[in-house]
SEPA-895892 format. One record per residue (C-alpha): x, y, z; residue in three letters; residue number from 1. Coordinates in nm, 4 decimals. Last residue first. Example, Ala and Ser with C-alpha at 12.3 -4.5 7.8 and 13.67 -1.06 7.14 Angstrom:
2
NODE          X          Y          Z   rest    nr
NODE     1.3670    -0.1060     0.7140    SER     2
NODE     1.2300    -0.4500     0.7800    ALA     1
***
This chain:
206
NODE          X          Y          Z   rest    nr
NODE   -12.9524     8.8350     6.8307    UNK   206
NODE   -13.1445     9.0120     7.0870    UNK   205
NODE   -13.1754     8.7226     7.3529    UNK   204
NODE   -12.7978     8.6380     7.2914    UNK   203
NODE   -12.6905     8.9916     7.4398    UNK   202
NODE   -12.9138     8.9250     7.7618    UNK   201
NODE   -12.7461     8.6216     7.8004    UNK   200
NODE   -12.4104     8.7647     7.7790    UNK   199
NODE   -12.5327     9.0568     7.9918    UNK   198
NODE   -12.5974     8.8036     8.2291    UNK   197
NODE   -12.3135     8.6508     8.2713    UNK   196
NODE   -12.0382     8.8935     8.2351    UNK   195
NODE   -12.0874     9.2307     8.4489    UNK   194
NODE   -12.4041     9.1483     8.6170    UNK   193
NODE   -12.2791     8.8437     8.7395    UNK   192
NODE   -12.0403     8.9871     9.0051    UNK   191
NODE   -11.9918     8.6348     9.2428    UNK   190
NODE   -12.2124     8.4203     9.0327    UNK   189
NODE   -11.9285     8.2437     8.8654    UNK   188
NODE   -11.7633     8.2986     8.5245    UNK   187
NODE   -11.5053     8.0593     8.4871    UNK   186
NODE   -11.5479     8.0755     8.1045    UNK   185
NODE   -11.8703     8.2057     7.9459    UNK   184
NODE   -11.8412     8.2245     7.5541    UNK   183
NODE   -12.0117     8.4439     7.3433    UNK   182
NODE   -11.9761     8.3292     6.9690    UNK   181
NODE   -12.0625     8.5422     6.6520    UNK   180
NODE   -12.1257     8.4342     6.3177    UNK   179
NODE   -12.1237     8.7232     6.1287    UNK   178
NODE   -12.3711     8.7813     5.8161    UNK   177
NODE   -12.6257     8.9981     6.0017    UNK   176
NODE   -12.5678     8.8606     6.3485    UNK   175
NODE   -12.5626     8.4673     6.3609    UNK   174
NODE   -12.5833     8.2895     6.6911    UNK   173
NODE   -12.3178     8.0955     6.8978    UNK   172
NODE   -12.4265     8.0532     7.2541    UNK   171
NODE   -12.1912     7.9793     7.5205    UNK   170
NODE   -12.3022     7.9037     7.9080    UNK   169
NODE   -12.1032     7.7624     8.2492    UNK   168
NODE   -11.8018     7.6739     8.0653    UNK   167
NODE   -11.6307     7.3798     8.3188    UNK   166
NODE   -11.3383     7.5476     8.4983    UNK   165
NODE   -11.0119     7.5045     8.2844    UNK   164
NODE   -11.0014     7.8923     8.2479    UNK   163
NODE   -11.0211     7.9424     8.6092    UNK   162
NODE   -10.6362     7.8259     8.6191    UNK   161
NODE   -10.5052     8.1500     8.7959    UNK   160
NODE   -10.7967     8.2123     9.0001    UNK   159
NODE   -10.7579     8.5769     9.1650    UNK   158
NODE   -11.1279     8.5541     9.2708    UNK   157
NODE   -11.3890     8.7406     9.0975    UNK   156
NODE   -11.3967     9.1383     9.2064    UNK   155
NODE   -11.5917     9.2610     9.4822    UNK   154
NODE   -11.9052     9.4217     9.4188    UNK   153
NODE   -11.9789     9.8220     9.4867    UNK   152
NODE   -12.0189     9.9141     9.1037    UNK   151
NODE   -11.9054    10.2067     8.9170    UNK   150
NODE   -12.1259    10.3194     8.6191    UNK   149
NODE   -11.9213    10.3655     8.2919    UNK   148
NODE   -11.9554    10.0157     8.2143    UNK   147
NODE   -12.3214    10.0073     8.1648    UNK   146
NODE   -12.2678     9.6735     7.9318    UNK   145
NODE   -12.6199     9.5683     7.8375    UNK   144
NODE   -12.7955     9.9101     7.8001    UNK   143
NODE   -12.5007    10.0707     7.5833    UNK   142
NODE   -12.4516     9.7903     7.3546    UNK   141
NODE   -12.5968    10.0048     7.0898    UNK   140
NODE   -12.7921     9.8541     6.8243    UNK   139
NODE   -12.6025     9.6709     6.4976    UNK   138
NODE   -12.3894     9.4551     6.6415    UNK   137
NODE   -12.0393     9.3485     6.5461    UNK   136
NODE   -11.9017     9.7014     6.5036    UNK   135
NODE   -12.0892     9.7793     6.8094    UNK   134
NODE   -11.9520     9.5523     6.9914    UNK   133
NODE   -11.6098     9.6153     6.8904    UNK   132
NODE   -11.6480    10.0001     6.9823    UNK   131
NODE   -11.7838     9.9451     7.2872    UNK   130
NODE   -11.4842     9.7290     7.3948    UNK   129
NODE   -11.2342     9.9774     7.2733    UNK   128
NODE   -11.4437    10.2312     7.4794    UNK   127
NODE   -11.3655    10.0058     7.7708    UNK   126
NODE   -11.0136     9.9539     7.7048    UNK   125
NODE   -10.9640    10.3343     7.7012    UNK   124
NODE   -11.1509    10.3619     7.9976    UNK   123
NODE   -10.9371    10.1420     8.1899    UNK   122
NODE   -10.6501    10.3007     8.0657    UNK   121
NODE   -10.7421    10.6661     8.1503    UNK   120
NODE   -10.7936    10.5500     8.5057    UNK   119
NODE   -11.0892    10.3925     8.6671    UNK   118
NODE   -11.0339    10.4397     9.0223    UNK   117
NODE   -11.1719    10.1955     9.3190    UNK   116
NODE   -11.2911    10.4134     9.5970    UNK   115
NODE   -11.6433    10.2975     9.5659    UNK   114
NODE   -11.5704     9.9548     9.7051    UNK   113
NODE   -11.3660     9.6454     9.6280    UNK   112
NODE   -11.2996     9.6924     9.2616    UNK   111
NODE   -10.8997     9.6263     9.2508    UNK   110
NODE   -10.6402     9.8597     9.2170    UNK   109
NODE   -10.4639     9.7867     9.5378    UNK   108
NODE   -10.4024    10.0424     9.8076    UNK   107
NODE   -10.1744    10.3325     9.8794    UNK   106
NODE   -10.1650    10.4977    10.2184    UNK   105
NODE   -10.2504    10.8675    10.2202    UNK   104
NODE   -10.0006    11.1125    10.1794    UNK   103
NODE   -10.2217    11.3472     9.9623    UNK   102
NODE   -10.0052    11.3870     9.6457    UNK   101
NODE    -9.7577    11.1199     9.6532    UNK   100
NODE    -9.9658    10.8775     9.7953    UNK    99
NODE    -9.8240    10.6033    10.0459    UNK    98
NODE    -9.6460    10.2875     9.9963    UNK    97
NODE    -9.5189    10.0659    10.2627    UNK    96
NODE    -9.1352    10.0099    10.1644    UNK    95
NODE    -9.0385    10.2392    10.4404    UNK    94
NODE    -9.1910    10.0200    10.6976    UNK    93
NODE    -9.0129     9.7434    10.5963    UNK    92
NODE    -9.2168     9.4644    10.5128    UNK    91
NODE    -9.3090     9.1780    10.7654    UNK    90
NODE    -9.3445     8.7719    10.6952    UNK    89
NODE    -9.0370     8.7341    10.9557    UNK    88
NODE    -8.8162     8.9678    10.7752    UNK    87
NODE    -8.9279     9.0848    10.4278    UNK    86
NODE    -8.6079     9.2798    10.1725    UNK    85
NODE    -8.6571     9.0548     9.8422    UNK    84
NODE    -9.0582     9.0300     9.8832    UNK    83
NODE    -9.0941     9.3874     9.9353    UNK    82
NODE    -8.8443     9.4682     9.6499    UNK    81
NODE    -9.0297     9.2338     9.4089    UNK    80
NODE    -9.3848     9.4380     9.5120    UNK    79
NODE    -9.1843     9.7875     9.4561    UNK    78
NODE    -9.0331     9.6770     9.1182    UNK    77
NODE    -9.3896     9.5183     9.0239    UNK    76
NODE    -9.6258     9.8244     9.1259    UNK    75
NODE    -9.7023     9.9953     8.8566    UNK    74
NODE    -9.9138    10.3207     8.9286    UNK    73
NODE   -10.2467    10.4185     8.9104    UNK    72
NODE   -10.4326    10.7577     8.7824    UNK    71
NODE   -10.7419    10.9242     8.9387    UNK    70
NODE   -10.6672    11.1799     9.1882    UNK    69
NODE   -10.7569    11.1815     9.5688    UNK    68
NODE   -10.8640    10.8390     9.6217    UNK    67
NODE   -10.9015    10.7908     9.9142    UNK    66
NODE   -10.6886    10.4488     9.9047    UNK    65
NODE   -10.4446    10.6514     9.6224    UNK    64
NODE   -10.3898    10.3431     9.3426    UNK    63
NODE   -10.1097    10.1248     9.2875    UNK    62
NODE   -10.1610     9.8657     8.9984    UNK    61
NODE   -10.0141     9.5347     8.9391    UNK    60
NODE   -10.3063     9.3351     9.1027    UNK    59
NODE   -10.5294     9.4673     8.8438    UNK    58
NODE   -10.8749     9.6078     8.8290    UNK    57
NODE   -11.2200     9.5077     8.7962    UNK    56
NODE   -11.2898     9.5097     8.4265    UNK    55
NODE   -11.0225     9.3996     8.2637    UNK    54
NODE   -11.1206     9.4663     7.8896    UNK    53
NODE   -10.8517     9.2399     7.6430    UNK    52
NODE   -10.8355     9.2956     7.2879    UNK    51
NODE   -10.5591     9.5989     7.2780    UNK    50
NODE   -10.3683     9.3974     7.5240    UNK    49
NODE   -10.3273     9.1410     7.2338    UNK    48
NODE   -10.3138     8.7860     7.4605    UNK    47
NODE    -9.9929     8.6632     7.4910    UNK    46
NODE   -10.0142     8.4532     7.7539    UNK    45
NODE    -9.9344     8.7293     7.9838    UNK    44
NODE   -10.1907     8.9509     7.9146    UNK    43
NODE   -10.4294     8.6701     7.9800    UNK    42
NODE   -10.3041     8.5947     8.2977    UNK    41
NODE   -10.3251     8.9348     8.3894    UNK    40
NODE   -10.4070     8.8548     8.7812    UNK    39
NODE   -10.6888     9.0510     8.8264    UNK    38
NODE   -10.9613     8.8381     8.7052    UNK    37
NODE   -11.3098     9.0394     8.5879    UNK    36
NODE   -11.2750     8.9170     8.2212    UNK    35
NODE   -11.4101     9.0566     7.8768    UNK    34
NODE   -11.1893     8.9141     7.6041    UNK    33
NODE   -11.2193     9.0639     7.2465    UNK    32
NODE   -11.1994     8.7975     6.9382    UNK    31
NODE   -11.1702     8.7798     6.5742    UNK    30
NODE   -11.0189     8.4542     6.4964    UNK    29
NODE   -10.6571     8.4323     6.3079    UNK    28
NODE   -10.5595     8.2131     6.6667    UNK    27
NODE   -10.8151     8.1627     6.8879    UNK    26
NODE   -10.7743     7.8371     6.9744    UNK    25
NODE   -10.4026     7.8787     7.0114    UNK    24
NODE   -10.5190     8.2015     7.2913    UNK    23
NODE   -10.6881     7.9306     7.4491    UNK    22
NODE   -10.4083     7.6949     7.4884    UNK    21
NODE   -10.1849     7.9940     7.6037    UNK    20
NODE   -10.4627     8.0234     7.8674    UNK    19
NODE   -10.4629     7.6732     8.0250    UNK    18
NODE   -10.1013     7.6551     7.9864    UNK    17
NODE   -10.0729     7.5437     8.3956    UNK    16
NODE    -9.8630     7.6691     8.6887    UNK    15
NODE    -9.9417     8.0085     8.5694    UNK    14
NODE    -9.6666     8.2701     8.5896    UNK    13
NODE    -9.5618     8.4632     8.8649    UNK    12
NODE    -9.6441     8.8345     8.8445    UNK    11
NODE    -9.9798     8.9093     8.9541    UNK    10
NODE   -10.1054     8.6460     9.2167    UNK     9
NODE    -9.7792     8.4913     9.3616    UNK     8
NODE    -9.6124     8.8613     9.3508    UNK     7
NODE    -9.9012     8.9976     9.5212    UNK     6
NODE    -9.8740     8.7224     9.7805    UNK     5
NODE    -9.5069     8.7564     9.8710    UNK     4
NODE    -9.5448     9.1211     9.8876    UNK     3
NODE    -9.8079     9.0803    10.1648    UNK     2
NODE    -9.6336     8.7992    10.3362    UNK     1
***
């Protein structure tokens, strides 16, 4: 049941081409996509994985549950074996990953609690994210996006269509001669301090 589910939420596609719609809008835009879903939808659409920030984790990532070390691991061959080889919604036993270097239990990489690891790709997305911002604004974007400091939240849900929620805020402004456009999508009040309100906060200053 397990397997079954992280294959649902990670690896299946969309039923609907709610993101591949947004990605046409977007098309010969400048854009960078800040999301807290885990799912990778927006990876899969075709999204440039250089331009996307996922902030709380992903559902196709291994981590140590401690954690001892900080790196993650795919998980897809291991997730499509589980579902291939369950019995009665059970896993072999075998097929329950554990740590290579501690022998603790493996868990997903997802921002429940202080355990969850930022590896050297989710810091590398984040810096790419600083570096955007602050090539579109002029002061740092340090004090509005602390991304570097972990938070105890739980990440939004694994909503596969969120895109085609209503937008809950968007504000175009002008910055210098840029006309720049921060758009809220599906963002609900579960972890707002990571989207919402530094948006808001961001459109105050421009």
């Amino acid at each position: 049941m397990v397997g079954s589910a992280y294959l649902f939420n990670r690896y299946v596609p969309p039923v609907k081409p709610t993101y591949e719609r947004l990605l046409q809008l977007l098309a010969n835009k400048d854009y960078f996509v800040l999301t807290t879903n885990v799912d990778h939808c927006f990876q899969r659409a075709g999204f440039n994985h250089e331009r996307l920030f996922y902030t709380q984790g992903d559902y196709g990532l291994w981590q140590c549950s401690l954690p001892c070390h900080n790196a993650t691991y795919d998980n897809e061959a291991m997730v499509r074996r589980m579902v291939d080889e369950q019995n009665d919604m059970r896993v072999p036993a075998e097929l329950v990953p554990n740590c290579l270097k501690c022998g603790h239990p493996m868990s997903m990489n997802l921002r429940a609690d202080a355990t969850f690891v930022e590896d050297e790709g989710w810091h590398e997305a984040a810096s790419q994210f600083d570096r955007y911002m602050r090539a579109i604004f002029s002061e740092d974007s340090d004090a509005i996006f602390p991304f570097s400091e972990k938070e105890n939240d739980h990440p939004e849900g694994n909503d596969s269509d969120s895109l085609s929620k209503s937008v809950s805020h968007s504000e175009t402004k002008t910055s210098g001669t840029n006309r720049v456009l921060l758009l809220e999508l599906g963002v609900g009040m579960n972890t707002p301090g990571i989207i919402k309100i530094p948006f808001w906060q961001r459109n105050t200053r421009m």
